[in-house]
C-alpha positions in Angstrom: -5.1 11.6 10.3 -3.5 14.8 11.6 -0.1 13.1 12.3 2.7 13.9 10.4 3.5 12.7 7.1 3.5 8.8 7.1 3.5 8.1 3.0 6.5 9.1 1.1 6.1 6.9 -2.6 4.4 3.4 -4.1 5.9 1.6 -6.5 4.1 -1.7 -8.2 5.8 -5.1 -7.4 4.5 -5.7 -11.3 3.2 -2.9 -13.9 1.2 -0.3 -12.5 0.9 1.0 -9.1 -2.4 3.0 -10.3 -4.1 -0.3 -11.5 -3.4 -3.1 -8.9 -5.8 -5.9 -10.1 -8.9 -6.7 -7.6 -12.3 -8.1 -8.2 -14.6 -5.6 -6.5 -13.8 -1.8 -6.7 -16.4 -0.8 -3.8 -15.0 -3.1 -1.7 -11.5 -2.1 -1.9 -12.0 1.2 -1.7 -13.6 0.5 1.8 -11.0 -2.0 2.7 -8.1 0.5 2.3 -10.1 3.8 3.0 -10.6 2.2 7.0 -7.3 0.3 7.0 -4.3 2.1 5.2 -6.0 5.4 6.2 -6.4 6.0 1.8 -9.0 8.7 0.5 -10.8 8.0 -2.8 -9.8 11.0 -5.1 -10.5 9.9 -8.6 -13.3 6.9 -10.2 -13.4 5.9 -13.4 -15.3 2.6 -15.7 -13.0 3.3 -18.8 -11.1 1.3 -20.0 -12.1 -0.9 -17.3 -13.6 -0.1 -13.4 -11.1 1.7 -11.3 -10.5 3.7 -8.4 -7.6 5.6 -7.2 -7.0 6.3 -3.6 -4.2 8.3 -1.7 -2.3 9.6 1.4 -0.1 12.2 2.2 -0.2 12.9 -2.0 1.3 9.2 -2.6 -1.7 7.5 -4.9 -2.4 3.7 -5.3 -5.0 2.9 -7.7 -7.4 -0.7 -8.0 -8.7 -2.1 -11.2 -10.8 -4.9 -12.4 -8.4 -5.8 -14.6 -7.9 -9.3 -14.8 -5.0 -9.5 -13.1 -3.8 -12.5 -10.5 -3.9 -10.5 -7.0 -1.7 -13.3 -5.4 1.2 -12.2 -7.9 1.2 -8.2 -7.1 1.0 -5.7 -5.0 3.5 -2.6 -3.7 6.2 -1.6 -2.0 5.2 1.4 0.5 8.1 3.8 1.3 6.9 5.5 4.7 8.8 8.2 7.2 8.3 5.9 10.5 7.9 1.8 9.5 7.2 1.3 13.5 4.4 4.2 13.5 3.2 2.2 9.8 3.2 -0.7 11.8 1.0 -0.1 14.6 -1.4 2.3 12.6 -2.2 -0.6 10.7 -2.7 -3.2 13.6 -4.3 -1.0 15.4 -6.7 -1.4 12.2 -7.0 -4.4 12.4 -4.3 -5.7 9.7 -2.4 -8.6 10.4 1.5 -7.4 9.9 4.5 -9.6 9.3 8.2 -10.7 8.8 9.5 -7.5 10.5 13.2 -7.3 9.5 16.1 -5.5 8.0 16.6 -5.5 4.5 19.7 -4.2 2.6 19.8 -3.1 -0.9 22.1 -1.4 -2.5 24.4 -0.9 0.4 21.4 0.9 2.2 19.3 -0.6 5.3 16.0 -0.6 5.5 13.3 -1.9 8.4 10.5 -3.6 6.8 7.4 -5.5 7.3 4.8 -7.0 5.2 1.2 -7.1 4.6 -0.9 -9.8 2.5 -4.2 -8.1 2.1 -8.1 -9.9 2.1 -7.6 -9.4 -1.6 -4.4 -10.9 -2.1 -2.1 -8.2 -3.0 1.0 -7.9 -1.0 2.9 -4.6 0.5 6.0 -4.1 1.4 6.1 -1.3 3.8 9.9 -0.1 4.4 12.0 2.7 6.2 15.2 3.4 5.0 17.2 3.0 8.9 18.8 6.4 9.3 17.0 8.4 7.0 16.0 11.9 8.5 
């Protein structure tokens, strides 16, 4: 966990990057604490059970919410996608569709993760950003 910077910013695929919708707080906090390298920094039952976790300052937060896992997740914006990569194989995460995505005239390298849970992330690099 001493390596450089890895997380640069989360942003939610649907409403709230703080409150992506799982079933069982405990066991998401374990889940990502051991495989996304995430630290539990806040707790909370009101208004419903949640937990927010984070990494190099960028937070992501779980709630049992109601919400249809399958339908959301976040898009990870990280310093090195290929150091992302195999931090989280190494982990024991099953990683996917590696490719380049453009947007916006800009490239990115990319790869995805479907979580136990459900929720999807889209880790990304923009290519040449220093």
């Amino acid at each position: 966990m001493d390596q450089a910077r890895l997380y640069k910013a989360a942003y939610p695929f649907q409403d709230d990057v703080l409150a992506l919708p799982v079933v069982d707080i405990d066991q998401a906090a374990t889940w990502y604490g051991e495989r996304f390298g995430l630290e539990e920094v806040e707790r909370n039952d009101d208004p419903v059970p949640n937990v927010v976790l984070e990494r190099d300052g960028v937070r992501i937060g779980f709630a049992i919410n109601g919400g249809d896992a399958t339908q959301d997740g976040a898009a990870i914006l990280v310093t090195d996608v290929a150091r992302a990569r195999d931090e989280l194989e190494a982990n024991g995460v099953a990683t996917g569709n590696w490719r380049v995505d453009e947007r916006d005239g800009e490239k990115y390298q990319v790869f995805f993760v479907v979580a136990p849970d459900g929720l999807c992330y889209y880790f990304h690099e923009l290519i040449g950003d220093e």
